[in-house]
N, C-alpha and C positions, 0 to 999 in steps of 0.2 A: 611666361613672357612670349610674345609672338615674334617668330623668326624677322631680326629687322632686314636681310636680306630680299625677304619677299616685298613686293611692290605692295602697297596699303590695297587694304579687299575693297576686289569691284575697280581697282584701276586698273591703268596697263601700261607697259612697259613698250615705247614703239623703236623698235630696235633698226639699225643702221639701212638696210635693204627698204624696210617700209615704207620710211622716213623719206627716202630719196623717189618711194611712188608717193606718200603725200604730199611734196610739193613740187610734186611735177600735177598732181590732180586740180593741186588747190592753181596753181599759173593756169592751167586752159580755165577753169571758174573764174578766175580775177579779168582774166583776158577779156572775156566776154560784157562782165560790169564795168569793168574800165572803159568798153567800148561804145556803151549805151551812158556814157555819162557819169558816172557813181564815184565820188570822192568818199578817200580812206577816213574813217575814223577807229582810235583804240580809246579806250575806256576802263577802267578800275576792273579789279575779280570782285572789290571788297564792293556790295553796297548797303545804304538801310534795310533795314527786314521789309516794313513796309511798302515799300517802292514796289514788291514783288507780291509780296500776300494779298494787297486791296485786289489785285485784279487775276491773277493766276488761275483760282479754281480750284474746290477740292483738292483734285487726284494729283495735279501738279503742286500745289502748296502744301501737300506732304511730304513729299520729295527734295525740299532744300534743305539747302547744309547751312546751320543758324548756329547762333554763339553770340555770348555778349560780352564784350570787353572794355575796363573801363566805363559802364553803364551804357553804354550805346547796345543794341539789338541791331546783330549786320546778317548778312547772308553769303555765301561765295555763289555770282553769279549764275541762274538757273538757265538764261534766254535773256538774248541781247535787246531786243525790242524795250520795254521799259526801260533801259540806261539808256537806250538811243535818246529815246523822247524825251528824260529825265535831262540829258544833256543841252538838247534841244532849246529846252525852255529854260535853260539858268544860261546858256551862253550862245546862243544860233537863232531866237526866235525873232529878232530884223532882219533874218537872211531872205534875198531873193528867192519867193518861190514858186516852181517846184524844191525843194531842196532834196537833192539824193546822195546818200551815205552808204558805204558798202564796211561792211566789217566782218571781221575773221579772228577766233580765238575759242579759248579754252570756255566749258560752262560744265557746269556740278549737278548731279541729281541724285538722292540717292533711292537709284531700283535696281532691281533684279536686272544683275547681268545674263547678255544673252547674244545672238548672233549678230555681231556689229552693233551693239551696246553697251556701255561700261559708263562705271559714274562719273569718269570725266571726259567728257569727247569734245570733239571743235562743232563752231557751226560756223558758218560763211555764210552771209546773204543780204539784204540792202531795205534799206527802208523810205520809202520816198515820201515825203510829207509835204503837204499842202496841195496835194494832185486832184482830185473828185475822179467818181466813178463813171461811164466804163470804160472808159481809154488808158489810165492809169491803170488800170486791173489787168487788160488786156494786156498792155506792157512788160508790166513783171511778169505773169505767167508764161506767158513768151520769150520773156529773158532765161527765166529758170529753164525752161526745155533748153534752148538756145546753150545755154551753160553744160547739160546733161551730154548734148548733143558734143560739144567743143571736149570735154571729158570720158567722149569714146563709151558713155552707156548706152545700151539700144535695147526696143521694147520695154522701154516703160509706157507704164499707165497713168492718167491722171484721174483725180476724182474733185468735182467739183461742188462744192456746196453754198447756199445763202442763206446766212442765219438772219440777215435783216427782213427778207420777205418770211420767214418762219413768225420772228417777231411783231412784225405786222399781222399777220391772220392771227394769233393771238391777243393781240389786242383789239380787232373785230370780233372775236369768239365775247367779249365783257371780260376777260381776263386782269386782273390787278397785274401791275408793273411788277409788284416782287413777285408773283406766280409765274408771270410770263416767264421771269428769269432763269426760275427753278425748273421749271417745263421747258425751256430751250438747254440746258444744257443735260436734261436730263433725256434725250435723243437716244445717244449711244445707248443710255445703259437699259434705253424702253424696250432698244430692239435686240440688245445681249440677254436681259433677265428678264425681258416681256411685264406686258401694259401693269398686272397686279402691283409688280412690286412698286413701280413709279406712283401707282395711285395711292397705296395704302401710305407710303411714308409721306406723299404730299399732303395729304389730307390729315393727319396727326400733327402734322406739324402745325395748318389751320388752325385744326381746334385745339391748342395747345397755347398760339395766339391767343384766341380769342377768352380763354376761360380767365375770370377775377375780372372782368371790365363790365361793369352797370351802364350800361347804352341809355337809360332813364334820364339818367344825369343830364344829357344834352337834347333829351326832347323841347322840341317848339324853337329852336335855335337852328339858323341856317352856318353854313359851315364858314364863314369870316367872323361869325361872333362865337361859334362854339370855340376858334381856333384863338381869338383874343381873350374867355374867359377860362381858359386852360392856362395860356401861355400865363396870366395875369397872376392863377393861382401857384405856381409851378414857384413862380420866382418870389410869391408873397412867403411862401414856406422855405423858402433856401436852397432850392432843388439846383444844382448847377449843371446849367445847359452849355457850357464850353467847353465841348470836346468834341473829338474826329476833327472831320472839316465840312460836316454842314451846319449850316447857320442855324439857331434856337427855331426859328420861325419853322422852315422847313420840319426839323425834328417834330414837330406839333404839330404841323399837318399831316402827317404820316401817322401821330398816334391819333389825330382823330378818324383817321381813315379805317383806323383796324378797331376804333373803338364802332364805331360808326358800319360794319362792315356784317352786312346781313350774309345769311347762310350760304354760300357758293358755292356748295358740292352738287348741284344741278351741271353749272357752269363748266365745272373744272370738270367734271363726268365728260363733260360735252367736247371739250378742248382736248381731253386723254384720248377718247375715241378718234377724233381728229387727226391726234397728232401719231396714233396708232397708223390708221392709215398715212400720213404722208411717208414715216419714215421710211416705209419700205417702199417707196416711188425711187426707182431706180434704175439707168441703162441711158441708153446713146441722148446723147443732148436734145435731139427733134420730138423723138415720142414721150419722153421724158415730160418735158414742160408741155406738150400735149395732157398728158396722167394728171397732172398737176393742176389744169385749168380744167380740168373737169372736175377734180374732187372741191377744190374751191365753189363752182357755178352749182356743184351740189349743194353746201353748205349754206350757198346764199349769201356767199361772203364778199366784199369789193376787191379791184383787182389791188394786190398790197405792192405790186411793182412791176410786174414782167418786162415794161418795155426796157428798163435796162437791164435784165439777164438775158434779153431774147437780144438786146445789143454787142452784151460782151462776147457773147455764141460768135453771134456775126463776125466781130471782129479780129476772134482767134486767130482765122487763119491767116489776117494780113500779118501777122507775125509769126510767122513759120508753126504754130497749132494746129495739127491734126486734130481734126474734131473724133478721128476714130478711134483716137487714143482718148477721148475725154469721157466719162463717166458723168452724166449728173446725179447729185445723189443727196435727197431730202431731208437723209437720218445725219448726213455728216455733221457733225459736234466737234472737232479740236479739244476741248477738253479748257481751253484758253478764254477766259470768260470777258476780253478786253474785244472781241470779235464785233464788228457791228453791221457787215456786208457779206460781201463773197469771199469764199476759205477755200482751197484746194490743200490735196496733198499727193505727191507723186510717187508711187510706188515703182521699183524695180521688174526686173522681167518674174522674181521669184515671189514676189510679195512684197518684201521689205520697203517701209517708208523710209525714203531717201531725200524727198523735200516736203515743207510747208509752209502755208504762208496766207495772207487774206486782211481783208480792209477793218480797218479799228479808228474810224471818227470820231469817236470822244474820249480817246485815253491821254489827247494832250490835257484836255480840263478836269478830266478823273485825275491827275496827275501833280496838278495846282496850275495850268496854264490860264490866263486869263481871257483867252476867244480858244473856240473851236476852230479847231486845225484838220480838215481830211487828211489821213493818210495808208498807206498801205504798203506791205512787206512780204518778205519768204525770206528761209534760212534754210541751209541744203546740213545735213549731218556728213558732215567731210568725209567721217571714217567710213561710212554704211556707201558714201558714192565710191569712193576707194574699190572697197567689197564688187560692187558692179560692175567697174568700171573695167573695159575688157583691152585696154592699153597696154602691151607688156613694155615693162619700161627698161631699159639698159644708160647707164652710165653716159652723159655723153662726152666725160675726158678721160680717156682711155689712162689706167693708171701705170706707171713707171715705180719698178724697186730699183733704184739706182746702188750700187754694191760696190764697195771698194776692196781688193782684192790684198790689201796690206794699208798700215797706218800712214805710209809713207805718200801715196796716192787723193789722202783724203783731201787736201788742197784742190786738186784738180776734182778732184768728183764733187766737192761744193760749186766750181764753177759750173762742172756740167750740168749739175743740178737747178741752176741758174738758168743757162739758154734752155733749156727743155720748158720750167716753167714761163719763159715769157713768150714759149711758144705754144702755151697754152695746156699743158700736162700739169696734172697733178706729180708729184714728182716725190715718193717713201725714200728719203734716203738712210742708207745702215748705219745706225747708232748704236748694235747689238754685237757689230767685233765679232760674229760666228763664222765657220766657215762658209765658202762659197757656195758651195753642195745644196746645203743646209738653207741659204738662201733663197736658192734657186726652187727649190722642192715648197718655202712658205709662197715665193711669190705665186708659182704656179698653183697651189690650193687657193691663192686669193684672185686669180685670172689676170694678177699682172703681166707688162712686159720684163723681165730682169735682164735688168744692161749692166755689167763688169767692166771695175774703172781699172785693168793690169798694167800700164802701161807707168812707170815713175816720172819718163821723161814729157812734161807738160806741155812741149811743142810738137808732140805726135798729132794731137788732137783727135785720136782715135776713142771709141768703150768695144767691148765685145757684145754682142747681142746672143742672151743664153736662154734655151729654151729647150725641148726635148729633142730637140731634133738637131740643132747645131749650134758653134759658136762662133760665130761669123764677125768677122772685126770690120767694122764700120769708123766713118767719120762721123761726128754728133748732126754737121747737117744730112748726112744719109739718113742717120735712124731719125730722123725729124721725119723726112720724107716719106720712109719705112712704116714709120705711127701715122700718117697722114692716110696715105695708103689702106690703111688696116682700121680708120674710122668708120 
């Protein structure tokens, strides 16, 4: 049986000292979205499984904590974003908008703990919906510095990425929608485990589609009639098309696509090589998208958007962005597959991701929303800004062991214990009956003041002030002044 002492593997234990720097971190982060606008929402740990799996992505959709209780399929919260939106759309979608939401709490994951990681950490960060791209982009990226900035990190880096212009030159390259897909998040891992492995598994996956389907079958038939004498036969045989949430029709045009779907390993050859080169297109914003429009004009490809990333650049810097802190960078993936614009993520002076965030336009109707809603987001890892953050923080009410010197006294030491707290002290009174010594030696280990109530007679209105050095008999408003003093 495992020690139940120990805190559950992969948690953590955030003990008294810490506690009092993380929310002193999380107030200057709040400060700053409260500033720009951003009303509080809290939200459930518990939600459906699916609300998180449709759109997460592999490497993150291995990582939650699932359970079924009762026949329901839940998860404990991995990433705020889907509950925002989820929320959004069952009880906020008549809301004037922009609408902006800041939240702050606990999310689960289970990985390998490691320096400012653990399976349960906070995130804080806001999500604006119904804003369009670039002004709303430029905004939160700027708010998040802005936030960094109010929480005393200095030297970080940003890195900047757009998966929608990625997704566009793939779909110029003649790329299918679902290859596109699997080729844009498959970025990261082309430039960790290089171009082979991306291509071999894509392409098995192809022909693994493609094998059992007679393409015969729908010769001489243009694709509105292949797709009515499918759907016609599917439901004469009792095949039942009601499930997920896309409609019969659709599911049928998609299978006549893969049935229908000539050989495209030329293509996808071509789109590998492609995307070989972009993702290593990487370094300062200017020459950057310079790299970039050149290997495009090589390709022969149309421009898939520059003037708003060569906009959002622009407008960095009216919101306190240093462009020399900005990275752009072509391989960036997130790993989050609800992405449909521009992603950053802000790393620490040591490395460490400390924020992320970026624009997701169709996660309201991926979601059941009934219009498309722009919107865009960042969430900071509280604990990992914590870790950076070079603020040494101290107490700001100086703490009082208030001691009574005999039973006879304690009457009066609850009063003084009184005016000390409504002038603002925290104020330990002795409920431990030890001697005064003994007091005086815990307060001083804990960096209190200890004030000794010796006096029986209540109209003295003296304590004594006990420390290493003396014991100096005061009146309560002295040592008020005394503690003021010593703030």
């Amino acid at each position: 049986m495992e020690n139940v002492v120990d805190a559950v593997r992969g948690m953590r234990d955030v003990l008294p000292e810490e506690v009092l720097r993380h929310q002193h971190i999380l107030a200057q982060l709040n400060s700053v979205l409260v500033g720009h606008g951003y009303q509080a929402i809290d939200l459930p740990l518990l939600e459906h499984r699916d609300l998180y799996v449709r759109k997460l992505g592999e490497e993150l959709a291995g990582k939650i904590y699932e359970f079924s209780f009762h026949g329901r399929d839940l998860v404990l919260r991995p990433e705020w974003t889907a509950s925002v939106l989820r929320a959004y759309i069952s009880k906020m979608s008549d809301s004037a908008l922009p609408l902006r939401l800041r939240y702050n709490g606990p999310v689960f994951r289970y990985e390998r703990p490691q320096r400012g990681t653990w399976r349960q950490f906070t995130q804080l960060g806001v999500e604006c919906i119904g804003a369009t791209a670039p002004r709303a982009d430029a905004e939160v990226l700027g708010m998040a510095c802005a936030g960094l900035a109010a929480a005393d990190v200095a030297g970080y880096r940003i890195t900047l990425g757009h998966i929608g212009i990625i997704r566009a030159l793939l779909g110029s390259l003649g790329v299918s929608e679902r290859t596109r897909s699997v080729l844009t998040w498959s970025l990261e891992r082309m430039r960790a485990r290089g171009v082979a492995a991306v291509r071999d598994a894509l392409l098995n996956e192809i022909e693994g589609e493609r094998e059992g389907f007679d393409t015969t079958l729908l010769d001489g038939l243009d694709d509105a009639q292949a797709e009515g004498l499918l759907l016609h036969t599917l439901r004469s045989i009792g095949v039942n098309l009601q499930f997920g949430t896309r409609p019969p029709e659709e599911i049928v045009q998609r299978l006549v696509r893969t049935m229908r779907r000539t050989d495209q390993r030329a293509t996808i050859e071509r789109a590998i090589a492609f995307l070989a080169e972009l993702s290593v297109i990487r370094g300062a914003p200017v020459p950057t998208l310079v790299a970039l429009r050149t290997l495009v004009a090589r390709y022969e490809l149309p421009d898939p958007g520059f003037d708003e990333l060569q906009s959002l650049i622009d407008t960095l810097p009216l919101h306190g962005v240093s462009l020399e802190a900005v990275t752009l960078d072509f391989g960036l993936g997130r790993g989050l597959h609800y992405y449909t614009g521009m992603m950053f993520e802000i790393d620490d002076i040591s490395g460490m991701q400390i924020c992320g965030g970026g624009r997701y336009d169709e996660l309201v109707t991926a979601l059941g929303g009934k219009h498309a809603v722009p919107a865009v987001g960042f969430a900071y890892g509280v604990e990992r800004v914590v870790l950076a953050s070079q603020t040494a923080i101290r107490p700001q009410t100086r703490l009082v062991q208030l001691i009574c010197e005999d039973e006879s006294v304690y009457a009066y030491a609850v009063s003084v214990a009184t005016q000390l707290r409504q002038s603002g002290y925290a104020v330990a009174l002795d409920v431990r009956e030890q001697s005064v010594n003994t007091h005086v030696r815990d307060a001083i280990r804990r960096g209190a003041v200890c004030l000794v109530v010796a006096n029986s007679d209540q109209t003295d209105g003296t304590v004594q002030w006990r420390d290493q050095r003396d014991g100096r008999v005061l009146s309560v408003p002295a040592c008020i002044a005394e503690l003021e003093a010593q703030r």
